[in-house]
KEFIFI-371979 format. One record per residue (C-alpha): x, y, z; residue number from 1; residue in three letters. Coordinates in steps of 0.25 Angstrom, whole numbers, plus 2048, in hexadecimal, padded with zeros to 3 digits. Example, Ala and Ser with C-alpha at 12.3 -4.5 7.8 and 13.67 -1.06 7.14 Angstrom:
KEFIFI-371979
   xx   yy   zz  pos  code
  831  7EE  81F    1   ALA
  837  7FC  81D    2   SER
END
This chain:
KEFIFI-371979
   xx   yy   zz  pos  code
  64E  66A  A58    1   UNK
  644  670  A62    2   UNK
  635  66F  A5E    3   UNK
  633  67F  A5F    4   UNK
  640  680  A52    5   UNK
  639  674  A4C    6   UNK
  62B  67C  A4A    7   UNK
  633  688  A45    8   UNK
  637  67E  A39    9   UNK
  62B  677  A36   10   UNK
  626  685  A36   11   UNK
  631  68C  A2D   12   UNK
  62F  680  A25   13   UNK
  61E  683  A25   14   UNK
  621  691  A1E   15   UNK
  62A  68D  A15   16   UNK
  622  681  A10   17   UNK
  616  68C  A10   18   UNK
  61D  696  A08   19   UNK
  623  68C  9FE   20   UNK
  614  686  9FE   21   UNK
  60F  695  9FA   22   UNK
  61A  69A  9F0   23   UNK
  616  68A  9E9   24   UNK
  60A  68D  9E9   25   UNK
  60A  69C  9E2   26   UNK
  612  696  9D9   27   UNK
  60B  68C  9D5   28   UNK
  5FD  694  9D3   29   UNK
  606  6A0  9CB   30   UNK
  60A  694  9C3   31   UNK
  5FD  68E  9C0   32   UNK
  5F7  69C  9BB   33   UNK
  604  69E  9B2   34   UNK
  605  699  9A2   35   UNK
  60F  694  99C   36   UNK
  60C  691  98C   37   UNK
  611  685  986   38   UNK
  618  68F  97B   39   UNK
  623  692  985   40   UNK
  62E  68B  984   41   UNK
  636  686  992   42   UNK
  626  687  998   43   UNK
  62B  67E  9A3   44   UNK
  634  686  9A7   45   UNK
  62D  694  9A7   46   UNK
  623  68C  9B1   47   UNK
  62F  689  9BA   48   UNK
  632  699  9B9   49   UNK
  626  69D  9BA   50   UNK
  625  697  9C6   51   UNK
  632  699  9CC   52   UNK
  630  6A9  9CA   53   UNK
  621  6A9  9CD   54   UNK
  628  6A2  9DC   55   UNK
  631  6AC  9DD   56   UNK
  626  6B8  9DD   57   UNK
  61F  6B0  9E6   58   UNK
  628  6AE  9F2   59   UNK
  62D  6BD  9EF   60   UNK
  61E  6C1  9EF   61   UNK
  61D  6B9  9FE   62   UNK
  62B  6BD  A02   63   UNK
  625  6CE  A01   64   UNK
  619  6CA  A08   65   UNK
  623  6C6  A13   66   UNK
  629  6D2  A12   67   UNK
  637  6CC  A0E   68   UNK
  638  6D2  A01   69   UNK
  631  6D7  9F6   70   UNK
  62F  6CD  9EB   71   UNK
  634  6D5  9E0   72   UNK
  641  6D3  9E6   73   UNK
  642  6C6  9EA   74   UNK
  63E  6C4  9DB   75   UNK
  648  6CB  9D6   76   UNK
  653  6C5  9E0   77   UNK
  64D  6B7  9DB   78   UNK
  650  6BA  9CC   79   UNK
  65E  6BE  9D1   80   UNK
  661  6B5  9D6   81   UNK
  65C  6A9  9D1   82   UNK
  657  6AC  9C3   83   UNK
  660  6B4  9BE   84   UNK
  66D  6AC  9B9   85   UNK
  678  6B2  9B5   86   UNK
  684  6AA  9AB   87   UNK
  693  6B0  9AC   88   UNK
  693  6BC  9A2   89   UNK
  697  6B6  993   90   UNK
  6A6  6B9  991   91   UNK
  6A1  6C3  984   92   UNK
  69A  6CB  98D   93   UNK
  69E  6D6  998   94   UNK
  692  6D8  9A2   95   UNK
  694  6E4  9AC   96   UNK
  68A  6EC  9B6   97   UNK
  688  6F9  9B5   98   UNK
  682  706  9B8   99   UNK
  67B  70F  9AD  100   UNK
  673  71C  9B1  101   UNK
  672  716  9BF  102   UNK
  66C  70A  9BB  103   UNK
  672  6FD  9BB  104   UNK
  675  6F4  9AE  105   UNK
  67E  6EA  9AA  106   UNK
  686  6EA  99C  107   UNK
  688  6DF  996  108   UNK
  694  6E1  98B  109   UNK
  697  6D6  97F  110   UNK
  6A8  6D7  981  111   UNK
  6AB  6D1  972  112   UNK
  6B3  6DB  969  113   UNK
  6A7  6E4  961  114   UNK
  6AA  6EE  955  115   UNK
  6A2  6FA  958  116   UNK
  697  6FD  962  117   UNK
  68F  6F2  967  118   UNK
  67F  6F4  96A  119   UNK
  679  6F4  976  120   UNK
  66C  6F0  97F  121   UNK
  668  6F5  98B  122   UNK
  65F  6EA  991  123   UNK
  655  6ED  99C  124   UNK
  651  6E0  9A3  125   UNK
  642  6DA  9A6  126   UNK
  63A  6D6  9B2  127   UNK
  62E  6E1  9B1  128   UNK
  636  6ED  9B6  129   UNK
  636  6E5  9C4  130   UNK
  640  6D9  9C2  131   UNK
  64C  6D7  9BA  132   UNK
  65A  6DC  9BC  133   UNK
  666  6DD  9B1  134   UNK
  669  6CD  9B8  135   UNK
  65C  6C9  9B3  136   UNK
  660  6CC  9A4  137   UNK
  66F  6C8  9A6  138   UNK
  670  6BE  99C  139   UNK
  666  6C6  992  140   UNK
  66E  6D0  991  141   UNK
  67B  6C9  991  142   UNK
  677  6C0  985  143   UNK
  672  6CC  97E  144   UNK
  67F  6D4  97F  145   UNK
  687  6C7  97C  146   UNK
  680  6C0  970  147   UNK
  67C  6D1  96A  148   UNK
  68B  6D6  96D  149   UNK
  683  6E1  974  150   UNK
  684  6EA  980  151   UNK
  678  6E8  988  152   UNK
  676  6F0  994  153   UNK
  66C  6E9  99F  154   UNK
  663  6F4  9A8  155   UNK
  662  6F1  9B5  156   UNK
  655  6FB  9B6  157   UNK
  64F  6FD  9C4  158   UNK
  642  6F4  9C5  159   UNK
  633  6F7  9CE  160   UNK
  62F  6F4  9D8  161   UNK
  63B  6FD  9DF  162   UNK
  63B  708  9D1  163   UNK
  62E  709  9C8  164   UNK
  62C  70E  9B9  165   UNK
  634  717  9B3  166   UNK
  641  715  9BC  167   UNK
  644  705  9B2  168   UNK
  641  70E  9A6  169   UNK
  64A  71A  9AC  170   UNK
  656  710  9AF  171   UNK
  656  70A  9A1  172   UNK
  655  717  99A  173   UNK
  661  71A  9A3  174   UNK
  669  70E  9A0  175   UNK
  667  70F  992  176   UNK
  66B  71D  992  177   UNK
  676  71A  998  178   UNK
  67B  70F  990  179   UNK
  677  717  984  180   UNK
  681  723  988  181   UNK
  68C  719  98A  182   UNK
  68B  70F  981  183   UNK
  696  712  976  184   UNK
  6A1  718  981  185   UNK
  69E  70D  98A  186   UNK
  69A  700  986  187   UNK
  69C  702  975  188   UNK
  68F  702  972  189   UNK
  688  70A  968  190   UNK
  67D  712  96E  191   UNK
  676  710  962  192   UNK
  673  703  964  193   UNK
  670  700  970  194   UNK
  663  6FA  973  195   UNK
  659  6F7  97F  196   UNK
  64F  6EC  984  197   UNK
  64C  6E2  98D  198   UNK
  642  6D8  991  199   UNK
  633  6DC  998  200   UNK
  633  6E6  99F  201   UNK
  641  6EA  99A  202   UNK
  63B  6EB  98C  203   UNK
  631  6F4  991  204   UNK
  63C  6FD  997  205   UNK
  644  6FB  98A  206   UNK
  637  700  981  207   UNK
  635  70B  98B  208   UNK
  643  710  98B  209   UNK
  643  710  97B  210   UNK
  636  719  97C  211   UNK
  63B  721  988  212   UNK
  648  724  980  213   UNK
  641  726  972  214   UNK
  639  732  978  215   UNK
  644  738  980  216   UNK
  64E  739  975  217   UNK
  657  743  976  218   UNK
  664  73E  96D  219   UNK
  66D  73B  976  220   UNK
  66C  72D  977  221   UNK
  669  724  96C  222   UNK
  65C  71B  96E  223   UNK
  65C  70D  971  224   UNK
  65E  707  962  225   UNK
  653  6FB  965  226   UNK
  64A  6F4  972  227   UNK
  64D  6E6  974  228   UNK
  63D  6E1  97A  229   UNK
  63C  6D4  981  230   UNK
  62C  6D1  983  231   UNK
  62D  6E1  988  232   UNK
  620  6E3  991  233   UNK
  61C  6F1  98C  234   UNK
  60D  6F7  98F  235   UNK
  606  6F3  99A  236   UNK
  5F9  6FA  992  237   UNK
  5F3  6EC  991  238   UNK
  5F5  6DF  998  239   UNK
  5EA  6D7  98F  240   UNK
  5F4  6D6  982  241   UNK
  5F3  6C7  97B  242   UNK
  601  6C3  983  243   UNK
  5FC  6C7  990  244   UNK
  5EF  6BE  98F  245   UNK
  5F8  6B2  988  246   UNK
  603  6B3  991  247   UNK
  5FE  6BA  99F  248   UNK
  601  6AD  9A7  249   UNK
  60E  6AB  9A0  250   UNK
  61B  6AC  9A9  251   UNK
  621  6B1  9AD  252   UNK
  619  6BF  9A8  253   UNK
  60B  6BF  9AC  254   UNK
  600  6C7  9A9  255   UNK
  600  6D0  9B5  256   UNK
  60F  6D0  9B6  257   UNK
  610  6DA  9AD  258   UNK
  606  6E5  9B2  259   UNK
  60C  6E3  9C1  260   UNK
  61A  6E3  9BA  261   UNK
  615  6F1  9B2  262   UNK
  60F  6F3  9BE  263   UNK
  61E  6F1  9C9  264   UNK
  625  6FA  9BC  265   UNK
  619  708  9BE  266   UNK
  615  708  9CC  267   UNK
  615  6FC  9D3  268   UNK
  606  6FC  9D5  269   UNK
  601  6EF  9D2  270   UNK
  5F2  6F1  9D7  271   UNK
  5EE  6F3  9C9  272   UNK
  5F3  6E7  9C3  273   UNK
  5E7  6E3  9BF  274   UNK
  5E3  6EE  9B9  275   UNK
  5EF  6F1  9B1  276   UNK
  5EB  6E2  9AB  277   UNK
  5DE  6E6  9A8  278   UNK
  5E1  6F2  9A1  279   UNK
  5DA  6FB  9AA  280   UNK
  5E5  705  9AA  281   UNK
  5E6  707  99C  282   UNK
  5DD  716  999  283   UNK
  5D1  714  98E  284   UNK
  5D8  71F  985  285   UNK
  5E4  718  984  286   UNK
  5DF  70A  983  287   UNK
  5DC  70D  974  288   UNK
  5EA  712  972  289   UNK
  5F0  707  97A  290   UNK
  5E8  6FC  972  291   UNK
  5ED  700  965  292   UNK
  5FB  6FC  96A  293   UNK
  5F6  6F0  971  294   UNK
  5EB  6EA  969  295   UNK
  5ED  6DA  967  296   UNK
  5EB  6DD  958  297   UNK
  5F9  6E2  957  298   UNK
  600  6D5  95C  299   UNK
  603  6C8  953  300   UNK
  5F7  6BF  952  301   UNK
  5FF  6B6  957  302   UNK
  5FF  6BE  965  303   UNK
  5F0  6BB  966  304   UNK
  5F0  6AC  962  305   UNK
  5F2  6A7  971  306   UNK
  5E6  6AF  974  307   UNK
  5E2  6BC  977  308   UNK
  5D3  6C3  97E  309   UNK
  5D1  6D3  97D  310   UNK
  5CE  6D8  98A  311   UNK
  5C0  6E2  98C  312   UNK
  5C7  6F1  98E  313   UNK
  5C9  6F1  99D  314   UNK
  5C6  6FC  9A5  315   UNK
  5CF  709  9A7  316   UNK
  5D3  70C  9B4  317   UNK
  5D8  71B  9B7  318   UNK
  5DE  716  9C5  319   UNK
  5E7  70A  9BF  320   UNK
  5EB  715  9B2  321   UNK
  5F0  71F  9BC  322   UNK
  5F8  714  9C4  323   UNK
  5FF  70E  9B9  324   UNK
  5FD  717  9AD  325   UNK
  60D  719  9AB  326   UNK
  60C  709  9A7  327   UNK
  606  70F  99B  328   UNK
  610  718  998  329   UNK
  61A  715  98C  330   UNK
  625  714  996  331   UNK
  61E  709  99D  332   UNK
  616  703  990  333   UNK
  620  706  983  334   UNK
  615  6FF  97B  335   UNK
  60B  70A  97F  336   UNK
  615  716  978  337   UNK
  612  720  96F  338   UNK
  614  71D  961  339   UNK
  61E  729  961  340   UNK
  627  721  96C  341   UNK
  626  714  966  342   UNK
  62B  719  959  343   UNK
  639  71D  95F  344   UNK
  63D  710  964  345   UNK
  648  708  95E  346   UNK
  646  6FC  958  347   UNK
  641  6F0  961  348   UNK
  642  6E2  963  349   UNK
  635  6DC  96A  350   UNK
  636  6CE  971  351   UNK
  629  6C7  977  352   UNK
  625  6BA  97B  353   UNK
  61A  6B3  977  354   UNK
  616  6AE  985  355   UNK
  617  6BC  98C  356   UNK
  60C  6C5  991  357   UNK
  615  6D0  98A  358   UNK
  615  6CC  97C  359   UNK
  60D  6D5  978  360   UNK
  613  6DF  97C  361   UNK
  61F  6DF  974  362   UNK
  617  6DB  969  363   UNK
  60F  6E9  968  364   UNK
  61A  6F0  969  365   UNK
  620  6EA  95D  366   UNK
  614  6EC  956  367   UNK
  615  6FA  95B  368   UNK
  621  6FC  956  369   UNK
  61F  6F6  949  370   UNK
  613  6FE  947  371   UNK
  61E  70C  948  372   UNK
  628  706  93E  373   UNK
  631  702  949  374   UNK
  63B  6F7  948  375   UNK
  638  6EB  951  376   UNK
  63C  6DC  953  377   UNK
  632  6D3  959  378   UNK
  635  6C4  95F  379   UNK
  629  6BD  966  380   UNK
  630  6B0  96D  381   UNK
  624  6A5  96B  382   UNK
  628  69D  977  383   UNK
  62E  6A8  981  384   UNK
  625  6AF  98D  385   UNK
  629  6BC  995  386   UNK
  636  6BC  99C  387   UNK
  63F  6B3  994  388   UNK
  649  6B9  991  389   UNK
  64C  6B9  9A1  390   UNK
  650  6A8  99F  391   UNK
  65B  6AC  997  392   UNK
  667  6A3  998  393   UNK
  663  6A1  9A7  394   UNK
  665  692  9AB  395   UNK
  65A  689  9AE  396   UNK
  64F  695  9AB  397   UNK
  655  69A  99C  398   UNK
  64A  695  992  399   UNK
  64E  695  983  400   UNK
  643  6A0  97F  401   UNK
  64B  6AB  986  402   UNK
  659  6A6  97D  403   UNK
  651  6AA  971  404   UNK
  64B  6B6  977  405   UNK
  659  6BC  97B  406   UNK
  660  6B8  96C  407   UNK
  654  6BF  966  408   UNK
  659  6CC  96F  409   UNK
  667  6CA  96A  410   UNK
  662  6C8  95C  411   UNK
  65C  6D6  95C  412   UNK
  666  6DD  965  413   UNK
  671  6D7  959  414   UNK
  669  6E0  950  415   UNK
  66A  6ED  956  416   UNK
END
């Protein structure tokens, strides 16, 4: 080997160790600011994926300064194809792809005999309107339709960066309409009883699609007969609730994930971020309003026993309204709907997580709900944090929390 090929090794072998030194260190620092409380079970290992995502974001974050590729994809190509673990499709289960309304789903059909029509639920996946795929949710949905005997119909929605709000809202109120006018003649279910949810940001896609189809009811298709919402995130009024002051250091949802998240989902402007955190966005007029639905008060004491401090009224900026004031729109923020809206949805079933900066979120609405005489069935998982139901029956990365969170889905979609 010449000495001019021997320097262009050591020197290949400089960067490399340069750039396994950064990511390292990155990591190491994002890991040091997290929290993992000792009430969540498994904490080991949320700390090991915790880390493993946070160094994904970070060498997808050098690779788009590099002009490679943007981080966003290399994420997602990461979760593919690494995080994503698929078992061979159970023998009681027929599992097909196909195209509803132009938009992508895959069915998954229980094949055992059946008198009658089955139910059905249409699932819209999580990952904050930017992540996620019907893969991501494979084994949710398939456990779900297998151990309810239900049809579930998983959306593949189109996600931001590349489509912002409302094109995920539009493809799941097409998809569900879809399925809806073809239920009984197609897949033998019974229109009436089909149902929709999903987790995060899909629940907030399943809330606003009941709203969106309660006021646009013309008859010809029957409503969804319930909303299956796992830790939903459903307002971004305020950022200050009880849980995102507990928990804004718990993975693998922090704090300021959610407003850039919401933020990815409107417009994609970022800049105000810390504003949106602050509340500055939030008008004076409505903030009254706003407050009566998201006062602490209406929570469990139990919500405030980890610690709670109110926050002085923030200052109202006009510029930061008008840049992401559809963020307070019901589409947006369900839990910021009218009471004349909210009183047309079906019954619900609200999951949270105890360690999750959304708790609160799906705990209001239930109270919300409640408060109207609606029909609603709460499960708080004492030990879970945001994002569980992802380590579902995959290998080495399934914690035990997300078995009972899926069962308590099947429990209520049993009952439908």
């Amino acid at each position: 080997m010449d000495i001019s090929s021997a320097i262009l090794i050591i020197g290949f072998a400089a960067l490399f160790a340069a750039f396994l030194l950064l990511v390292i260190g990155v990591v190491y620092s994002e890991l040091m600011n997290s929290d993992i409380p000792r009430g969540i079970a498994n904490s080991g290992k949320l700390h090991i994926v915790h880390g493993l995502f946070v160094g994904i974001a970070v060498v997808g974050r050098i690779l788009e300064r590099l002009g490679i590729c943007h981080q966003v994809s290399f994420i997602r190509w990461c979760t593919a194809r690494f995080l994503t673990h698929t078992n061979p499709v159970h023998p009681g289960l027929r599992v097909k792809n196909a195209v509803f309304s132009e938009v992508p789903v895959r069915v998954y059909e229980p094949t055992a005999a059946f008198d009658g029509l089955r139910r059905g639920l249409v699932y819209f996946h999580g990952g904050g309107w930017v992540m996620g795929s019907i893969d991501t949710a494979d084994e949710v949905c398939r456990h779900i339709a297998k151990e309810a005997e239900t049809t579930v119909v998983s959306v593949g929605y189109r996600l931001a960066p590349e489509h912002r709000y409302p094109a995920q809202l539009d493809d799941c109120e097409a998809a569900t309409c879809h399925f809806l006018s073809v239920a009984e003649a197609e897949f033998n279910v019974d229109p009436r009883r089909v149902a929709v949810g999903g987790d995060s940001a899909g629940a907030n896609l399943a809330a606003a699609l009941c709203q969106r189809l309660a006021r646009m009811e013309d008859g010809h298709l029957p409503l969804p007969c319930a909303q299956v919402l796992i830790y939903p995130a459903l307002q971004m009024a305020d950022f200050n609730l009880p849980s995102y002051q507990q928990n804004h250091a718990v993975p693998i949802l922090f704090r300021g994930r959610v407003a850039f998240y919401f933020l990815q989902y409107l417009n994609g402007d970022v800049s105000v971020c810390h504003d949106v955190l602050e509340g500055n966005h939030v008008p004076t007029e409505l903030r009254p309003l706003y407050k009566e639905w998201l006062s602490p008060s209406n929570l469990p004491p139990e919500c405030l026993a980890r610690g709670y401090s109110e926050q002085p009224a923030p200052d109202y900026d006009g510029e930061v309204y008008h840049a992401v004031k559809t963020g307070l729109d019901p589409e947006v923020s369900p839990l910021l709907a009218d009471d004349a809206v909210i009183r047309k949805t079906p019954p619900t079933f609200v999951l949270t997580c105890e360690y999750d900066v959304l708790r609160d979120d799906g705990i209001l609405y239930r109270k919300r709900l409640l408060d109207l005489g609606l029909d609603v069935t709460w499960q708080n998982v004492m030990d879970g944090f945001h994002g569980i139901i992802n380590f579902f029956n995959q290998g080495w990365l399934t914690f035990p929390s997300a078995t009972r969170v899926v069962d308590s889905v099947v429990d209520y979609v049993k009952t439908l």
